[in-house]
C-alpha positions as CSV (number, residue, x, y, z in Angstrom):
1,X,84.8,73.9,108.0
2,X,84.8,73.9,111.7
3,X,87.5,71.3,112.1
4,X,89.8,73.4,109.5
5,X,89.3,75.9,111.4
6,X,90.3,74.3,114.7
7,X,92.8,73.0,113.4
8,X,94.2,76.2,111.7
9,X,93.7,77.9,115.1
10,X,96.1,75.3,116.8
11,X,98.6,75.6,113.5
12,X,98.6,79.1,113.8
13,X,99.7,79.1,117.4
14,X,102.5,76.3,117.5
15,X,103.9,79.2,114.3
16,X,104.2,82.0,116.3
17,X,105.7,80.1,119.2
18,X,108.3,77.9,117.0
19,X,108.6,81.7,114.6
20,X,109.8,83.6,118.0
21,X,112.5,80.9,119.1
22,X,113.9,81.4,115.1
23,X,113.8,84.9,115.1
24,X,115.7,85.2,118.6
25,X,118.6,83.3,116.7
26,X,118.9,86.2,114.3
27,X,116.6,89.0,115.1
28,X,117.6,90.7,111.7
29,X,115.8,91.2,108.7
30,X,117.3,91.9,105.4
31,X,116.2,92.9,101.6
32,X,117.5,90.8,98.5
33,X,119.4,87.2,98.7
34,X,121.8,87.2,101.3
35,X,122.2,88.8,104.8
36,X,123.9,88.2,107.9
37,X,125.1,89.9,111.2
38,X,128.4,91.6,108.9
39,X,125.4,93.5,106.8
40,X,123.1,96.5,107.6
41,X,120.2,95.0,108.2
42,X,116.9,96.3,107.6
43,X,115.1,95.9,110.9
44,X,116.7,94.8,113.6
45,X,114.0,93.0,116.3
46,X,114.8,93.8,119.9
47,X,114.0,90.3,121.0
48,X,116.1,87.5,122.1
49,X,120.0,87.3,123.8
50,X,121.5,88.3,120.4
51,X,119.8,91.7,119.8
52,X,122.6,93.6,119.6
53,X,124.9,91.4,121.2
54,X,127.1,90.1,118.5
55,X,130.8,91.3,118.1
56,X,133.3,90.3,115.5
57,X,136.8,91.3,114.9
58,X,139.4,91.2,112.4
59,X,136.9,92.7,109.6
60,X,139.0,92.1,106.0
61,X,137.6,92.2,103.0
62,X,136.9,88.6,100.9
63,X,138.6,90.3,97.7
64,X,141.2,92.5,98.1
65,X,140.4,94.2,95.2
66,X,136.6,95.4,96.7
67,X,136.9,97.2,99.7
68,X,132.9,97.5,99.4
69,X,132.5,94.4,99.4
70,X,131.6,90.9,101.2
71,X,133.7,90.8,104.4
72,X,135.4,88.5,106.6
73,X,135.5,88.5,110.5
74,X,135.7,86.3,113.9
75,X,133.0,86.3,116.3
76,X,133.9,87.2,119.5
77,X,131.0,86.2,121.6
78,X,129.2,83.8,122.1
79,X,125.4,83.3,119.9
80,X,122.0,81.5,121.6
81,X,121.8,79.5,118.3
82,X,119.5,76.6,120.1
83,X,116.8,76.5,117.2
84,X,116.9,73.0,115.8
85,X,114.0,71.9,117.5
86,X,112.1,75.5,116.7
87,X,112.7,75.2,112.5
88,X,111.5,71.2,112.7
89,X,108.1,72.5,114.7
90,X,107.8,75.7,112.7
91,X,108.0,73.6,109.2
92,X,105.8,70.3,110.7
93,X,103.5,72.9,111.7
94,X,103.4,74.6,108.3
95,X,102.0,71.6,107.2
96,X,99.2,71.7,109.5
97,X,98.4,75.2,108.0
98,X,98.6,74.4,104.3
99,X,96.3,71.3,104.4
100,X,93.6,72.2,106.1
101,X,93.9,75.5,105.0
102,X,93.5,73.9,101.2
103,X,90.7,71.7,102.6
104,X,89.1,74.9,104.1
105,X,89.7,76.8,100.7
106,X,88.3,74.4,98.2
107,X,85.2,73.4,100.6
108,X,84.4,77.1,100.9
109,X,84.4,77.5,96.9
110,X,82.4,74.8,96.0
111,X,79.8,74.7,98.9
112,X,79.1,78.4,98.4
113,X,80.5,79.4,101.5
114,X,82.7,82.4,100.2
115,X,80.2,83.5,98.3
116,X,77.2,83.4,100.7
117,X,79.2,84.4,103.8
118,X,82.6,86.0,103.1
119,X,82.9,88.0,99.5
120,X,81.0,92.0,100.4
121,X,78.4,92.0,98.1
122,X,77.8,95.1,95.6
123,X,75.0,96.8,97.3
124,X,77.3,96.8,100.6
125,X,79.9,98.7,99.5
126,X,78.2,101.9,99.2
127,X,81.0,104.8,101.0
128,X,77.6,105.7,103.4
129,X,77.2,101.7,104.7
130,X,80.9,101.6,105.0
131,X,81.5,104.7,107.1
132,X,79.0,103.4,109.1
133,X,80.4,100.2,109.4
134,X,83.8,101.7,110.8
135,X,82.1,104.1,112.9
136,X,80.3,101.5,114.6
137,X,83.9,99.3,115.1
138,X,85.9,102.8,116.4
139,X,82.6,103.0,118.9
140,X,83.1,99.2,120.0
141,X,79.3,98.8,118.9
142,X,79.3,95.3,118.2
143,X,76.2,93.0,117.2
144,X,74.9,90.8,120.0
145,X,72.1,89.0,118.4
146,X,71.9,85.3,119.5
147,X,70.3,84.1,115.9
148,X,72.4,86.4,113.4
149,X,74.8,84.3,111.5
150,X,75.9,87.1,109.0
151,X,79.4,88.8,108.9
152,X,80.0,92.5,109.2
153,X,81.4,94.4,106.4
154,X,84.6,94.7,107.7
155,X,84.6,91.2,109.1
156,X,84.3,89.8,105.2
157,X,87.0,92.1,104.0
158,X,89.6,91.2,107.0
159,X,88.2,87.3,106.3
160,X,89.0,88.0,102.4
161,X,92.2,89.6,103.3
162,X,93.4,86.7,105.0
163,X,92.0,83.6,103.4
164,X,92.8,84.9,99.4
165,X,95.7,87.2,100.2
166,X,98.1,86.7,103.2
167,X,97.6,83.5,104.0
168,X,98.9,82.2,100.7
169,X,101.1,84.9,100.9
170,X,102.8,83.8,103.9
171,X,102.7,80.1,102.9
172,X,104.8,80.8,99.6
173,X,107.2,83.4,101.6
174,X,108.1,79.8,103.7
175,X,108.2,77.9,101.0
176,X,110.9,79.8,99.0
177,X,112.6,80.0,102.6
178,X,112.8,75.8,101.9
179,X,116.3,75.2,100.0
180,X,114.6,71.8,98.8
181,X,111.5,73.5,97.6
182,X,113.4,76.8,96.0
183,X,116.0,74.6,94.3
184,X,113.0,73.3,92.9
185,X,111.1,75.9,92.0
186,X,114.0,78.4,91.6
187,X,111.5,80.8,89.9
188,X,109.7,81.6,93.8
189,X,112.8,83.6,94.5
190,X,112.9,85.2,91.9
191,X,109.0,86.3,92.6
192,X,110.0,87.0,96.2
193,X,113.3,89.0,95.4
194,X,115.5,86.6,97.1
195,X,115.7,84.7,100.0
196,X,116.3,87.2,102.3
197,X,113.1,89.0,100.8
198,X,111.2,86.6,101.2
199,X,112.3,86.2,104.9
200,X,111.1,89.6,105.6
201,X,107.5,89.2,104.1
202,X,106.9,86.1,105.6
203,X,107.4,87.8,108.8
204,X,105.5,90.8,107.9
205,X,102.6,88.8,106.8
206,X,102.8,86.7,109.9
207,X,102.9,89.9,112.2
208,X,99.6,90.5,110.2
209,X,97.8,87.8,110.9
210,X,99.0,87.4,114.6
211,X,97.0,90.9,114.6
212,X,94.2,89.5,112.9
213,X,94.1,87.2,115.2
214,X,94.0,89.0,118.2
215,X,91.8,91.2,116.9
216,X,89.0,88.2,116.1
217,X,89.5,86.9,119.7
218,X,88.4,90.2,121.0
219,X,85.3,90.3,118.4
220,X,84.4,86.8,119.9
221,X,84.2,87.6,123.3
222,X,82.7,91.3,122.6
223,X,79.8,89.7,120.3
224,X,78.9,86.7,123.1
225,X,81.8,84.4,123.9
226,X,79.9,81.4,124.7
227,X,77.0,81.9,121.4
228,X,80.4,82.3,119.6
229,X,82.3,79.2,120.7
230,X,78.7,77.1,120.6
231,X,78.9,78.3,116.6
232,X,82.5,77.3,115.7
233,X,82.1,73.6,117.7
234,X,78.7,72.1,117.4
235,X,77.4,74.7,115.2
236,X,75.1,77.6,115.5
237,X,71.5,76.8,117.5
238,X,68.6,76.4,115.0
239,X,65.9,79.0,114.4
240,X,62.7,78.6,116.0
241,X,60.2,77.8,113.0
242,X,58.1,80.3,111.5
243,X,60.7,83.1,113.7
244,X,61.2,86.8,111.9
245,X,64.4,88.1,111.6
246,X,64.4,92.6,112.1
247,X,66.6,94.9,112.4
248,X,67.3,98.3,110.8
């Protein structure tokens, strides 16, 4: 578990990197199957030389008989199009993600993992114990106690969130992104709403995990850095014998 997750940690970080570099290509975002700079995009992402920055003339329409619809044009300045090396990382790193991540998935199910560790239990989802729970985040009260292995509340759904929903979520969004692998499996655009679709969820669902992300560094180092990063390399330290665990 503790490899995955290393491992996922470095994944994670070579995406966002190689994700940037792509999105500064085209920093457009569309809905459906096709989009490009001649089309109202979406969102338009103010990073990169070509926010903005791209200028075409001699607009005509394709058929003569649909002024509404697909156009022609020439660009008239020049693109930062150097992403080659960015798709190759981003999709070597996928891969990175996606293995582990199934190794990290299938080990949590059958060792009990999810179930001991992750998945809120009934009795903890009573509204009083979760208003406390957020009150106690909102007021940066975080739990310091060296031999206390148990997740929050809101740390197992955030940890649920991620490892049942957006992390598969964003792995299929990529994969449908693939022409090999949504020639394929031409049903995934369909699920996704085309490709351009499924361009724009992979990249909300990737915004959502870089905050996740961010957020769990900040929980390490506010809960003990160095109890923390002892836990997730060579494990947490043992319990003296005979010890008593209290607490309200």
């Amino acid at each position: 578990m503790r490899i995955s997750h290393w491992i996922l940690a470095a994944s994670v970080l070579t995406l966002a990197v190689s994700g940037v570099v792509i999105l500064m290509a085209h920093p457009r975002l569309y809905w459906g199957e096709a989009g490009n700079d001649l089309m109202p995009a979406l969102v338009e992402l103010p990073i990169g030389p070509n926010y903005r920055h791209v200028e075409f003339e001699g607009r005509a329409p394709i058929r003569q008989d649909d002024a509404a619809g697909p156009i022609s044009a020439n660009r008239t300045t020049d693109i930062f199009n150097q992403n080659g090396w960015g798709r190759s990382l981003h999709f070597l790193a996928a891969w990175f993600l996606v293995v582990p991540g199934l190794v990290y998935l299938l080990t949590g199910m059958f060792r009990g993992h999810f179930r001991a560790h992750i998945w809120p239990q009934s009795l903890e989802l009573a509204p009083p114990l979760v208003w406390r729970e957020v009150l106690d985040h909102l007021r940066f009260r975080i739990r310091r106690t060296p031999d206390d292995p148990e997740y929050g509340l809101l740390q197992k759904f955030a940890y649920s969130f991620v490892v049942f929903v957006a992390a598969p979520l964003v792995v299929l969004t990529g994969l449908t992104m693939s022409p090999t692998v949504s020639a394929a499996f031409p049903f995934l655009l369909t699920l996704f709403g085309g490709f351009q679709s499924a361009r724009t969820i992979h990249f909300a669902t990737f915004v959502t995990l870089l905050l996740f992300t961010l957020v769990h560094l900040v929980m390490v180092i506010a809960s003990g850095f160095g109890r923390q990063m002892r836990a997730m390399t060579i494990g947490p330290s043992a319990r003296p014998s005979g010890s008593l665990r209290t607490g309200n």
